[in-house]
GUMAR-59085 format. One record per atom (N, C-alpha, C, O): y, z, x; residue in one letter. Coordinates in steps of 0.05 Angstrom, whole numbers, plus 5000, padded with zeros to 4 digits. Layout:
// residues N
YZXA...
//
This chain:
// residues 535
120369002341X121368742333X124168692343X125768882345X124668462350X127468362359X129868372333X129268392309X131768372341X134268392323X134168142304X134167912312X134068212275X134167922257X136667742259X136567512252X139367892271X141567742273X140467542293X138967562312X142167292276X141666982295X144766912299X145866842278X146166922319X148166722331X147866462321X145866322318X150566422316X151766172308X150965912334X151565922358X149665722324X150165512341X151965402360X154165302355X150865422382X152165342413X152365202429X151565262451X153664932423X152164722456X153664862478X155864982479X150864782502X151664742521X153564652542X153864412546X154964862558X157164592571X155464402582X153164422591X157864142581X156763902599X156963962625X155163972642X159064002627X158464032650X156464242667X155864212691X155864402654X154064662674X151064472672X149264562687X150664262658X147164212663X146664112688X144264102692X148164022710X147463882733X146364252745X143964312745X147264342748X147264622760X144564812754X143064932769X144564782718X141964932717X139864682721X137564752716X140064402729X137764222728X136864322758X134564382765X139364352776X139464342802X137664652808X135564662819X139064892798X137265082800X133665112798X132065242812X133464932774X130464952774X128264832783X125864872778X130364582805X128264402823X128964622845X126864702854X131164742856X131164912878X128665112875X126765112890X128965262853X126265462847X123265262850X121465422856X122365012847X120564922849X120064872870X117964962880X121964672887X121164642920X121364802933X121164742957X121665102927X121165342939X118565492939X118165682954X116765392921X113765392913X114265652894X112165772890X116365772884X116465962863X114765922841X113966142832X113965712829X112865732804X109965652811X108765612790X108365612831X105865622842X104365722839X102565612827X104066012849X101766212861X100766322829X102366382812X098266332826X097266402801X098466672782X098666692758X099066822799X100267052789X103667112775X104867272762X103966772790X107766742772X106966662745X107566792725X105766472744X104966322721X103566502698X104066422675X101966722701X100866952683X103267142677X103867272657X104167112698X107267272686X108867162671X109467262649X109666992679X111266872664X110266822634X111766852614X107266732632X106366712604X106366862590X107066822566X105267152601X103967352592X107167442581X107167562560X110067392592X112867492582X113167342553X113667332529X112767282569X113366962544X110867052514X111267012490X109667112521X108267182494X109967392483X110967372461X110467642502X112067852488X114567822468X115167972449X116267552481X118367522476X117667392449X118967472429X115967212446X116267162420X114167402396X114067412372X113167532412X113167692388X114767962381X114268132364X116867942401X118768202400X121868052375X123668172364X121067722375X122667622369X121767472345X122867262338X118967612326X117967522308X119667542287X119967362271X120867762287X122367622250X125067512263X126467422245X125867482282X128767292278X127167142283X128866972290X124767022288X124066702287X123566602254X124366392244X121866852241X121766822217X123866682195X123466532176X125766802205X128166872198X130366602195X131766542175X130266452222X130866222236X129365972223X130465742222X127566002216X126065792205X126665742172X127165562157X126166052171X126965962137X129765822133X130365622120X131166002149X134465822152X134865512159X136765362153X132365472173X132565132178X131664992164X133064832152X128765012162X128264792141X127464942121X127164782103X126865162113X126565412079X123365342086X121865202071X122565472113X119365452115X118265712107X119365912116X116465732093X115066022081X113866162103X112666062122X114366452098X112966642122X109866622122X108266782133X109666502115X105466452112X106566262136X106566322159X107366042128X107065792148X109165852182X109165742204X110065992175X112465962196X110466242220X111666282242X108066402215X106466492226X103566322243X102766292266X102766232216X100766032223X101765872241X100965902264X103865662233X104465402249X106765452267X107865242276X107565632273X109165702298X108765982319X108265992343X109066202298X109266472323X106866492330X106266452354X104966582309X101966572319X100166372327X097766402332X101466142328X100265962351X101565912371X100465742386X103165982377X104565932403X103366232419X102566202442X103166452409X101966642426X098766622416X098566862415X096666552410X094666502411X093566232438X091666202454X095766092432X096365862454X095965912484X094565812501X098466172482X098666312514X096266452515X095166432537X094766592498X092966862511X089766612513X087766692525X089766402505X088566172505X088666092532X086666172545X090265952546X091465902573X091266092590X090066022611X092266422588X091766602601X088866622615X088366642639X087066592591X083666602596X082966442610X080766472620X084466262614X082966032630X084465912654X083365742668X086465992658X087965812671X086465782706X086465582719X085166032715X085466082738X083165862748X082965762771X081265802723X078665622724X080265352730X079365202747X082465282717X083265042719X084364982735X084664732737X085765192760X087865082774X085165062792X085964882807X082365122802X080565092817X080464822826X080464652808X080464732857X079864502859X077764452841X076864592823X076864172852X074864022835X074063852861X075563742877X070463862860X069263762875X068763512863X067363502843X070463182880X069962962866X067262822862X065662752879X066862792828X063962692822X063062392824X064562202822X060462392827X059462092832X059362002861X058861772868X059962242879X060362122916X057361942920X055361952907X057761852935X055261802944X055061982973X056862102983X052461962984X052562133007X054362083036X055062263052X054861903037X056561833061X058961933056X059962073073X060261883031X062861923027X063362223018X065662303015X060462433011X060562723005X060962783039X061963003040X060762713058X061362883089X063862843086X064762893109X065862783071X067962753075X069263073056X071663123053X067663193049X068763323024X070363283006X071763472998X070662992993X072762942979X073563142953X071963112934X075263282948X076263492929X078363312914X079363082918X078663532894X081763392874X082763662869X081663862859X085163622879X087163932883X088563792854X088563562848X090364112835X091164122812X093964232824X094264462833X096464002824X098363972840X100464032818X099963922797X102564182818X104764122791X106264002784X107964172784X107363802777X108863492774X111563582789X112863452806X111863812778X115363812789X116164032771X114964232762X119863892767X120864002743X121063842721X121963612724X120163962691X120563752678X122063752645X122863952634X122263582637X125563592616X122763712586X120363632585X123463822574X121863822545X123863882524X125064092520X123763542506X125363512485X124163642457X122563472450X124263822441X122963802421X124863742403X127263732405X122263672368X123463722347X123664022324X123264262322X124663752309X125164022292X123864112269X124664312257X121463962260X121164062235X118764252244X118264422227X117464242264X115764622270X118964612301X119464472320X119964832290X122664812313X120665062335X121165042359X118865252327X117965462344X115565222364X116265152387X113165132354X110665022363X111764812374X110664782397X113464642370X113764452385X116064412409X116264212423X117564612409X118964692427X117664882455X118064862479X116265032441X115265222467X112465082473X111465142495X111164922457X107764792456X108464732495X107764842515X109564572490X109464362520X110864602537X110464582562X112164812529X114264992561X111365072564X110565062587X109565162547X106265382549X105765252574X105965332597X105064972558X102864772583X104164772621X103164862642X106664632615X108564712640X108864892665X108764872689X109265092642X108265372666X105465442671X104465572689X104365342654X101565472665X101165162690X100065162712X101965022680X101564792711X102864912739X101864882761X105365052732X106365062761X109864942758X111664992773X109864802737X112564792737X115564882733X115565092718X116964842737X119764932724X120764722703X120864472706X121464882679X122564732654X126264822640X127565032635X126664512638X128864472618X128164432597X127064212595X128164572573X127764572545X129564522538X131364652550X130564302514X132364222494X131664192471X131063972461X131564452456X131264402422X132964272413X135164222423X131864182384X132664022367X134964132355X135164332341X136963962363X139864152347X139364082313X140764212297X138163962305X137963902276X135864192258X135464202234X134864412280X133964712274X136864842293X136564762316X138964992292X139565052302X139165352302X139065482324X138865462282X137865692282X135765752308X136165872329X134165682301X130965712314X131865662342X131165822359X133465412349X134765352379X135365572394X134665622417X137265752372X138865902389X137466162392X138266302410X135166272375X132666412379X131266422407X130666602422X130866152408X129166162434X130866112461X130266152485X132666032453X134766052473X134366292485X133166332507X135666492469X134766792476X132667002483X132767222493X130666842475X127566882489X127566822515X126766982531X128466572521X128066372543X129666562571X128666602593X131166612565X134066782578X133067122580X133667232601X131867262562X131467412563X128667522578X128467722592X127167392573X124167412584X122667202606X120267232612X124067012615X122266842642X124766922660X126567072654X124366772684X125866752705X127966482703X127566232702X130466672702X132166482691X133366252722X135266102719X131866262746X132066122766X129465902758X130565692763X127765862751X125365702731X125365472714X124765232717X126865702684X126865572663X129665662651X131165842660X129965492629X132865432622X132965302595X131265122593X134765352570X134665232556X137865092551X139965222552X137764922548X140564662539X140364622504X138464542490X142664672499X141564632467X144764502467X146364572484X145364252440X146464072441X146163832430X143763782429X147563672421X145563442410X146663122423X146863162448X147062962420X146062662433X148462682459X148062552479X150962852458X151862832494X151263052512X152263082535X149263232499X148463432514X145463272532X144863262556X144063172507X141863092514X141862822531X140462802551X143362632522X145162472543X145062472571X143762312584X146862712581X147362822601X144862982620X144963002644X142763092602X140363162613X138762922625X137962932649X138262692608X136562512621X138762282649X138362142669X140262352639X142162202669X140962402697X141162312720X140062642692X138862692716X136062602719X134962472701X134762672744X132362652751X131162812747X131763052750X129062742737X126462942730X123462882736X122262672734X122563102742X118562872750X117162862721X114962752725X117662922697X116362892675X118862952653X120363142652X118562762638X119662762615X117962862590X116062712589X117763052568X116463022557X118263182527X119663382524X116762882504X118862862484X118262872457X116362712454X118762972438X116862972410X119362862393X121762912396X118162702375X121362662351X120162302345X117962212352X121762202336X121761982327X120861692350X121261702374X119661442335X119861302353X121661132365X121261032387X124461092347X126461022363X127661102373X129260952383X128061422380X128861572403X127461542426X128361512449X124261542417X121961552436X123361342462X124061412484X123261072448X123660762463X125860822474X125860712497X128560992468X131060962488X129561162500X128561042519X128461462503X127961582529X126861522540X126761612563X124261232530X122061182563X124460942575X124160852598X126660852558X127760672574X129160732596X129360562613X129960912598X131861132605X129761262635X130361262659X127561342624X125961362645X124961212661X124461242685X124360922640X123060722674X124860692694X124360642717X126960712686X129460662702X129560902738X131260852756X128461032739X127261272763X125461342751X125261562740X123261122750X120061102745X118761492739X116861612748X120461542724X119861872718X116961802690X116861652670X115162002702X113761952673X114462062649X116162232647X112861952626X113862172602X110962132577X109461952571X111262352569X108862452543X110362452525X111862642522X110162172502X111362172475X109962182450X108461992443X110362392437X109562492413X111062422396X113262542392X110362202379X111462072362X110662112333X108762262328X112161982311X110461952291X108961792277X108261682298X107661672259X107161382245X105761392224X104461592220X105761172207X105261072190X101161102180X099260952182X101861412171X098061502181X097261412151X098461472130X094661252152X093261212124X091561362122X090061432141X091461482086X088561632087X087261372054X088261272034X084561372067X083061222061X080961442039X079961662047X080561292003X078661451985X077461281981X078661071974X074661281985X073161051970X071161091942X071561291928X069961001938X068661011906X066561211907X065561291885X065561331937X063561481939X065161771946X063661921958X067061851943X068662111960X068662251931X068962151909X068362481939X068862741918X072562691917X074162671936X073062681889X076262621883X077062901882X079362921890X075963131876X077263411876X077863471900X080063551905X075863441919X076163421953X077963421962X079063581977X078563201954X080662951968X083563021954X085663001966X083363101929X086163171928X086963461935X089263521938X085063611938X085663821949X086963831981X088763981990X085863691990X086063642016X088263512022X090063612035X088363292014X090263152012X092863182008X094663102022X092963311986X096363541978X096263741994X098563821989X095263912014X094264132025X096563942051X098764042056X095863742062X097263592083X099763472073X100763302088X100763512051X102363362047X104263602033X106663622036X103363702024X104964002013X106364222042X108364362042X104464182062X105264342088X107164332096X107764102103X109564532098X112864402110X114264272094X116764252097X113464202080X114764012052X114563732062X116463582064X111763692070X111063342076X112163282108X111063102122X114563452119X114563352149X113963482166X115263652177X111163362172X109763332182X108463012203X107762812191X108363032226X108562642233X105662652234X104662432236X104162832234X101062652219X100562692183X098362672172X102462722175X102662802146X101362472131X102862282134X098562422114X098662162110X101261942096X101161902072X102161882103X104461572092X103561472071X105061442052X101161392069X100361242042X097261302035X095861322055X096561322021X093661362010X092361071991X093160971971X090461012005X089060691995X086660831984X085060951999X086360791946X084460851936X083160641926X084460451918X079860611923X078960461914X079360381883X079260591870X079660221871X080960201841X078560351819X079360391797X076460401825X074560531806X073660851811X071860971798X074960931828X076261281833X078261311822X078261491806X081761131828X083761241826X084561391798X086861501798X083061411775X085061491755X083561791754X084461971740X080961801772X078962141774X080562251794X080962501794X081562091810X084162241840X086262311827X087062531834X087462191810X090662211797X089862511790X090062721803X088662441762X087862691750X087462981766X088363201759X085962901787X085663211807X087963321829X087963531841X089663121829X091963181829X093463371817X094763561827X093163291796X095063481777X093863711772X095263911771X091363741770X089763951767X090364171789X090864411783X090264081816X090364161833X093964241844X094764421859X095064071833X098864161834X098464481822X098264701832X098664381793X098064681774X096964881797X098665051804X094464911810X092965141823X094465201840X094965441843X095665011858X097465141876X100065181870X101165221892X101965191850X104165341847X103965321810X105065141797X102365531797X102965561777X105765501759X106265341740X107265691771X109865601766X112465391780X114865431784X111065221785X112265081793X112765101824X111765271838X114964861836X115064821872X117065001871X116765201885X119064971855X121365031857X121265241861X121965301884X120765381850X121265751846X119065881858X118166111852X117965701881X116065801894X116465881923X118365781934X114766091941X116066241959X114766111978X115066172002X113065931970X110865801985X111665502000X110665372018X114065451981X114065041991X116465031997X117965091979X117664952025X118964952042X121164732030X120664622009X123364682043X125864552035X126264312060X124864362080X127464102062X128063812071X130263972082X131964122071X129863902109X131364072136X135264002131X136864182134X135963762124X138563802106X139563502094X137863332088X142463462093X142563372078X142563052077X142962922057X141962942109X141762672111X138462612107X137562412096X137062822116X134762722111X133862772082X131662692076X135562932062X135262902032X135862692022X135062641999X137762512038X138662292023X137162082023X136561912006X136362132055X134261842066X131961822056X130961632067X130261942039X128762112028X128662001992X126861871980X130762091985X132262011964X131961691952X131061581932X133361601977X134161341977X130761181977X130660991962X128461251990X126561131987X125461141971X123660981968X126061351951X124861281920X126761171907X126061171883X128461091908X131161001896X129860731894X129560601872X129060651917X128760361924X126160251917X125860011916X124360421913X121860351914X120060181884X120660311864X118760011879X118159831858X115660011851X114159921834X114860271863X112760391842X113360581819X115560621810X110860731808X110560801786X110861051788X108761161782X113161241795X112161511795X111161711774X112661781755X108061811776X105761911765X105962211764X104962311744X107362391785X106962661782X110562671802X111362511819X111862921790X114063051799X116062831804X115562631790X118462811821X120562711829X122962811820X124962671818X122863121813X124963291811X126663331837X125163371856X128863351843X130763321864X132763551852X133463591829X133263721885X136763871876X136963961900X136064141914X138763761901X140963711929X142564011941X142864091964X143264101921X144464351929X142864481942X143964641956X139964491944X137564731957X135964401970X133564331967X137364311979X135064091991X132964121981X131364221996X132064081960X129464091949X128463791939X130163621932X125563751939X124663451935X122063591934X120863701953X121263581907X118863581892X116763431894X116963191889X114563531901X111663341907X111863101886X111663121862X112262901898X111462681886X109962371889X110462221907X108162301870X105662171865X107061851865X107361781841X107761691880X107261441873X106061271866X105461211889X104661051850X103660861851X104360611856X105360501836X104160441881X105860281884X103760021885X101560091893X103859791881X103159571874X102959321894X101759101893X104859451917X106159271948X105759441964X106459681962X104259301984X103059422013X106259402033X107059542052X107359232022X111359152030X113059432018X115359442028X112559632001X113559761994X115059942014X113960002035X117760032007X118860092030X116960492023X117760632042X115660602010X113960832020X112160762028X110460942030X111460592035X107760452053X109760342086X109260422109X111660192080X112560142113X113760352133X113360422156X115660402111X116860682122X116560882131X114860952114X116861172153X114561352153X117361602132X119761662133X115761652121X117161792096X117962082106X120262172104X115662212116X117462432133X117662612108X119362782113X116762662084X117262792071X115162762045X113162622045X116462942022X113663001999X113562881985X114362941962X112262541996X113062301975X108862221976X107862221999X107362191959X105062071973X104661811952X104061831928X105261561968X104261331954X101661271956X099961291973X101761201935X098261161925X098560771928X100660641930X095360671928X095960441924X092760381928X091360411948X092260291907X089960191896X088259851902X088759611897X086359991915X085459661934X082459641927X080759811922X082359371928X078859381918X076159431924X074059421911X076459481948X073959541973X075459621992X077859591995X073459782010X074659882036X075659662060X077459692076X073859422056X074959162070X078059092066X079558992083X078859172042X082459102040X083359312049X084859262068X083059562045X084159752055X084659732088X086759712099X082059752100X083159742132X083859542139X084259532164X084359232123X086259032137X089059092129X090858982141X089559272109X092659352106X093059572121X095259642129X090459712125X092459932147X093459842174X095259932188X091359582181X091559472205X095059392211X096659422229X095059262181X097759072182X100159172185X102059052195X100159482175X102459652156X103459752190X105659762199X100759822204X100959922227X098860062248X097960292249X098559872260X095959872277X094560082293X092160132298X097160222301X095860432313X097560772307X098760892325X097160852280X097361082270X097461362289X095861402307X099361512284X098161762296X095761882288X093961922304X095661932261X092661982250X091261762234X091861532237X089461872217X087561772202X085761912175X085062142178X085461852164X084662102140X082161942123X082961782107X080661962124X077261872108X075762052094X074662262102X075861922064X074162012052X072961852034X074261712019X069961862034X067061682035X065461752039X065061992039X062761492047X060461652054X060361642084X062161512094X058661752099X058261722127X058561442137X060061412155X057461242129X057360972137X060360842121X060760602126X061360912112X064460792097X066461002117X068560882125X066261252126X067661352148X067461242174X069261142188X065061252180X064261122205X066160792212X067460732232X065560662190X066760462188X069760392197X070660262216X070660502177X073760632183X074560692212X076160542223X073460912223X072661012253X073260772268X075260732282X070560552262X070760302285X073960112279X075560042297X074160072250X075959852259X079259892248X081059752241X078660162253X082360212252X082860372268X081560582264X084860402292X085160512319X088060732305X090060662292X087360922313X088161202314X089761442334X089061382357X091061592335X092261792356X088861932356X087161932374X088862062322X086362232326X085762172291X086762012276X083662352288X082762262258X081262502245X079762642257X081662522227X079762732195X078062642183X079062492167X075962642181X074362592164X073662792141X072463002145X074362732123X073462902085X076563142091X076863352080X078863002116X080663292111X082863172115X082362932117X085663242119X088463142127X088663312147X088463562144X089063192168X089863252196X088863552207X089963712222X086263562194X085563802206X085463772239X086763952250X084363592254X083763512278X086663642296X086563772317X089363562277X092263662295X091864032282X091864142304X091664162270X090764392270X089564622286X089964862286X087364412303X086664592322X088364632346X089264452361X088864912349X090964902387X089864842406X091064742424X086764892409X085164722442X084464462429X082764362443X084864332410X083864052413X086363922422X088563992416X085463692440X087863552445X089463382436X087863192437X091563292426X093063152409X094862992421X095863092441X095662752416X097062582419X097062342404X095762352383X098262092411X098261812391X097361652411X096361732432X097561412404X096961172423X098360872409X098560802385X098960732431X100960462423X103960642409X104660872416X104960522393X107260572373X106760792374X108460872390X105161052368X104961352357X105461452389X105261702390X105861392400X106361552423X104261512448X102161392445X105261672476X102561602495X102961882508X104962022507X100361952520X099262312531X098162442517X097162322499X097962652516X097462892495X097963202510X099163252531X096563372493X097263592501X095663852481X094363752462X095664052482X094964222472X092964392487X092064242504X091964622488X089864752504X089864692541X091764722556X086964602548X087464512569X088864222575X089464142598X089264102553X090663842557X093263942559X094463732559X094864112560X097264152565X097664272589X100064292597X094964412608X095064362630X095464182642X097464192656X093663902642X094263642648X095563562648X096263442668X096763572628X099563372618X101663462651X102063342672X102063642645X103363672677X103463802708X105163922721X100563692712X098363692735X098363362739X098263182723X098463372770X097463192781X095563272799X095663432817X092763072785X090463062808X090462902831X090562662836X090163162846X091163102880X088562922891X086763082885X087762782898X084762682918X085162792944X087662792948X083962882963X084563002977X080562993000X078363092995X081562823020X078262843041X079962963064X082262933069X077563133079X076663163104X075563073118X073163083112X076262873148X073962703159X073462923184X075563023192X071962973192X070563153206X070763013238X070162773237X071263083263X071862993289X068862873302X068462703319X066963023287X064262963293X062762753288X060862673302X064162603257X063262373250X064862073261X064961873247X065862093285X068261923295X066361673308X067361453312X062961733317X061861503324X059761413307X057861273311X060761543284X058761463250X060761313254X059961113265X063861303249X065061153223X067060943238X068960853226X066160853269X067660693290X067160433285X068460243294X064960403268X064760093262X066559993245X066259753240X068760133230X070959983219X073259893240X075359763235X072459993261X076259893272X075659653289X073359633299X076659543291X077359233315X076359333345X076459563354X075459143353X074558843343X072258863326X070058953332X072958783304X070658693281X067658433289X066058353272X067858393308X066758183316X064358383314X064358623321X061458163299X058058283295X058758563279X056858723280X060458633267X061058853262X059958963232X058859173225X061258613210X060558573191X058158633170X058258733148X055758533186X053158563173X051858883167X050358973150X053459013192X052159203200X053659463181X052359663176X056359433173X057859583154X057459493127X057859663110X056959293120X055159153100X053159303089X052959383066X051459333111X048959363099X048859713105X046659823103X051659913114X052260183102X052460133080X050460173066X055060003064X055860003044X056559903026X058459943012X054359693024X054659492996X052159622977X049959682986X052559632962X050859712933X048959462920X049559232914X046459612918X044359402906X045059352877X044559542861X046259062864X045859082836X043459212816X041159172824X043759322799X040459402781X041359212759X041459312736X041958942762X041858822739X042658482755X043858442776X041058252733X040958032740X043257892739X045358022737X043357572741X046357432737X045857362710X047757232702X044057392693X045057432661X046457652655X047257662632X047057832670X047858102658X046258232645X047158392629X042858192649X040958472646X039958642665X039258572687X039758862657X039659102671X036159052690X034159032676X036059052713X033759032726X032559262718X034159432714X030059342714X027259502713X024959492727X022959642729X025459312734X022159142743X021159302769X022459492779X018959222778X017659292799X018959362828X018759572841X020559062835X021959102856X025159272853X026459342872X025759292830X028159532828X027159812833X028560012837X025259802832X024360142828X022960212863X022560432874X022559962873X020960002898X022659962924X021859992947X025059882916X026959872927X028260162929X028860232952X028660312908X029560602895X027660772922X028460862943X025860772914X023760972928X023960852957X024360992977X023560622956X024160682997X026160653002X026160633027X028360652994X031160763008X032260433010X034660403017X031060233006X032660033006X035859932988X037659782997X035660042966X038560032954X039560212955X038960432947X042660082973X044060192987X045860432960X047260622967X045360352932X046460502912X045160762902X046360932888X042960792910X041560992913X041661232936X042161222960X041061452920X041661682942X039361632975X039861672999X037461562963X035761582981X036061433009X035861493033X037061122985X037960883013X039561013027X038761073049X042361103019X044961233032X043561493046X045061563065X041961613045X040761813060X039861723083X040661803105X037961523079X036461373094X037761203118X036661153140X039761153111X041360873128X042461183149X041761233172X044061323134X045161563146X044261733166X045861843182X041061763169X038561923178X039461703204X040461793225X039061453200X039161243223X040761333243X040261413266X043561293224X045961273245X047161493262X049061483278X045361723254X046662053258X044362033279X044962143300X041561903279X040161953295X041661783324X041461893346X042961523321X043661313342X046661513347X047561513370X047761643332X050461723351X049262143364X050462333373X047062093359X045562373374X045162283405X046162413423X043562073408X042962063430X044561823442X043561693460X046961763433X048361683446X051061833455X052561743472X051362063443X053362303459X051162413472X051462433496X049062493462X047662643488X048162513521X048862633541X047562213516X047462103537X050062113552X050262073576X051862153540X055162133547X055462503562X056562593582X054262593546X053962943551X056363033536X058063143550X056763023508X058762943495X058763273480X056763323468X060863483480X060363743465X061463763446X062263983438X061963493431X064263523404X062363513382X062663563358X059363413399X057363503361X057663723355X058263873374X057363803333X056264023320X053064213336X051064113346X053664403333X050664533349X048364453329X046164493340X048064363309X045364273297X044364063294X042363983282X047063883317X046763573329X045663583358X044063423369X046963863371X046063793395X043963733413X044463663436X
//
């Protein structure tokens, strides 16, 4: 195990980030981070490092936000190296071209492929409340693409920052990757350079200044945001379920969490069997209380205790279970709202912490027009009902991702892919989606020297030219000008003799023609550039 001493927090000079930005596009346009065998190295280090550096991460975490060694295993060290030996297994499958699907036959002599290209170098902002998983989640994906990375943790963990700092430095290739730690003129100063991918986790009004910042040298970026996630109980859902579950997502980290649900919409002829299992279920999980428990994590410090604070301060509901506070240990006690206003500043707001407003609606029809309203497109989603009252839900309220009968189990898994959509963020990532995320699919044809008096009817003069490239490559509709799908007699007899040109057969067929007319018209030329199984 690595040394539990953690160094005191360090920004970065400003001035040295042009230098290490500059270093790690030099290492990239040198094809250093390419060839399959850098990228297993590099991972395969990178796993070591964080587990040679398991208890000062441990260690770091509890110091930042007071996260328990159950969670700070689960939701950081041991998924971040389950992540890599995940990626390891697979990677070599993924960097495999890809033979492009759906060709038709004319356009398969071309061999069209899709090569798995690596964006570049690219910036990865994380946060802070998982400071281990969400900081290294995206460097995983990165390197296993091929790239070189600038990591900037969240100076609001500084502990954990300066942890992986030392990972980062100690175990990859410090011509590669690099960590900048610092907060708004460090980070500042990073996006004033160029980068081929931005990719950013934290809030949505940070989100909106870094893509602004980015369209500006059309750089892309993957924003992992948070929002305003509803979980939905209706009159048919097991209430023990649901509050198990429910507090289970909301108790994790101490509520921050950004798919953690925001507000809970219960049907009014469940809610007082939900309240109840609430409390039932508080009691089971900390007998003796939050406080004096080794299990429930602490509000990362002291602005977000206030901000926190201040939303129950403000709020016109009923608080039902806990709202014990002590500022001195950032502590903020699970607590039950009942609130009366879909306007409530815990229903608009994203709370970010261990507040869960309740709010009691009469059918599931009110419910998903207030989630619609509160905020349209959620990072998550949370349902519990029957199959056709989930389902429901499903269709008409748009989502990052969604649970059904659970709280955010769906962001739990490391190969499922995760991200938001609209307001919650845009991309994703996780497993092989964090390959993607920074891969570009290359298209990539071969035209062959042989097919040069197949494919001469495109160039000038076009004159009589028309009909005859036409009728290579125009596609037979299989459906009428009502917009129904043809079946009939002459769709199918068309199919079998090669007459629609959308069919393999036609495209075979027309093909058989033209290979036969440019045979014996190089023969006649005495032409030796066919192929010998032309000649």
């Amino acid at each position: 195990m690595g040394p539990s001493k953690i160094s005191p927090f360090e920004a970065t000079p400003i001035d040295s980030i042009p230098a290490t930005v500059n270093l790690c596009k030099t290492s990239f346009h040198a094809q250093t981070t390419k060839p399959l065998s850098y990228r297993l190295t590099q991972l395969r280090k990178l796993y070591w490092g964080i587990d040679d550096y398991a208890d000062a991460l441990v260690e770091s975490c509890k110091q930042d936000i007071g996260k328990p060694v159950f969670e700070s295993f689960i939701s950081e060290i041991d998924w971040c190296k389950n992540d890599i030996v995940f990626v390891t297994k697979n990677l070599e499958k993924w960097m495999k071209d890809e033979a492009a699907p759906d060709m038709a036959f004319t356009n398969s002599l071309l061999k069209p492929t899709i090569r798995k290209e690596p964006l570049g170098t690219i910036l990865v902002i994380g946060a802070y409340n998982f400071p281990v998983q969400l900081q290294l989640g995206p460097v995983i994906g990165a390197i296993a693409a091929g790239c070189s990375v600038v990591l900037k943790p969240s100076e609001v963990s500084p502990a954990t920052a300066m942890v992986i700092k030392k990972i980062v430095e100690e175990y990859l290739d410090p011509n590669s990757f690099a960590v900048v730690n610092g907060g708004v003129p460090e980070t500042t100063a990073l996006l004033n350079e160029k980068w081929d991918k931005i990719f950013y986790t934290g809030s949505a009004q940070v989100g909106t200044i870094i893509a602004k910042k980015a369209a500006e040298t059309l750089t892309p970026v993957t924003l992992e945001l948070g929002g305003l996630n509803p979980a939905f109980i209706t009159k048919n859902a097991d209430p023990r379920l649901a509050a198990r579950r429910l507090l289970w997502g909301k108790l994790l980290n101490a509520g921050q969490v950004c798919m953690s649900e925001n507000y809970v919409m219960v049907e009014k002829e469940i809610l007082p069997a939900f309240i109840e299992q609430l409390k039932i279920t508080l009691k089971e999980f900390f007998p003796n209380g939050q406080k004096s428990s080794e299990d429930f994590a602490r509000i990362v410090n002291k602005r977000h205790f206030q901000r926190i604070k201040k939303m129950l301060d403000e709020t016109s509901g009923e608080i039902l279970i806990g709202g014990e506070m002590d500022e001195s240990q950032n502590f903020i006690e699970l607590t039950v709202v009942q609130v009366q206003d879909e306007n409530d500043s815990t229903v608009v707001d994203e709370i970010f912490g261990p507040i869960m407003p309740l709010l009691a609606v009469d059918n599931i029809e009110t419910a998903i027009r207030t989630a619609n309203k509160v905020h349209s497109t959620p990072l998550g989603l949370y349902a519990f009902g029957s199959k056709a009252e989930t389902n429901k839900i499903l269709n008409e309220v748009t989502s990052g991702g969604a649970s059904i009968n659970d709280a955010y189990y769906h962001g739990s898994i490391p190969t499922l892919a995760f991200g938001g959509v609209g307001n919650s963020g845009q991309g994703a990532y996780r497993g092989k989606a964090s390959f993607d995320s920074f891969t570009h699919r290359r298209s990539v044809t071969t035209t062959p020297g042989w097919m040069e008096s197949m494919i001469s009817v495109r160039y000038p003069p076009y004159a009589g030219k028309l009909p005859q490239i036409r009728r290579l490559t125009q596609q037979k509709p299989n459906f009428d000008r009502q917009g129904k799908e043809i079946k009939g007699v002459g769709y199918w007899f068309s199919f079998v003799f090669g007459l629609g040109a959308n069919s393999l057969k036609g495209a075979i067929a027309r093909w058989v023609v033209v290979a036969l007319v440019a045979v014996g018209f190089k023969k006649a030329q005495g032409n030796s550039s066919l192929p010998p199984w032309l000649r």
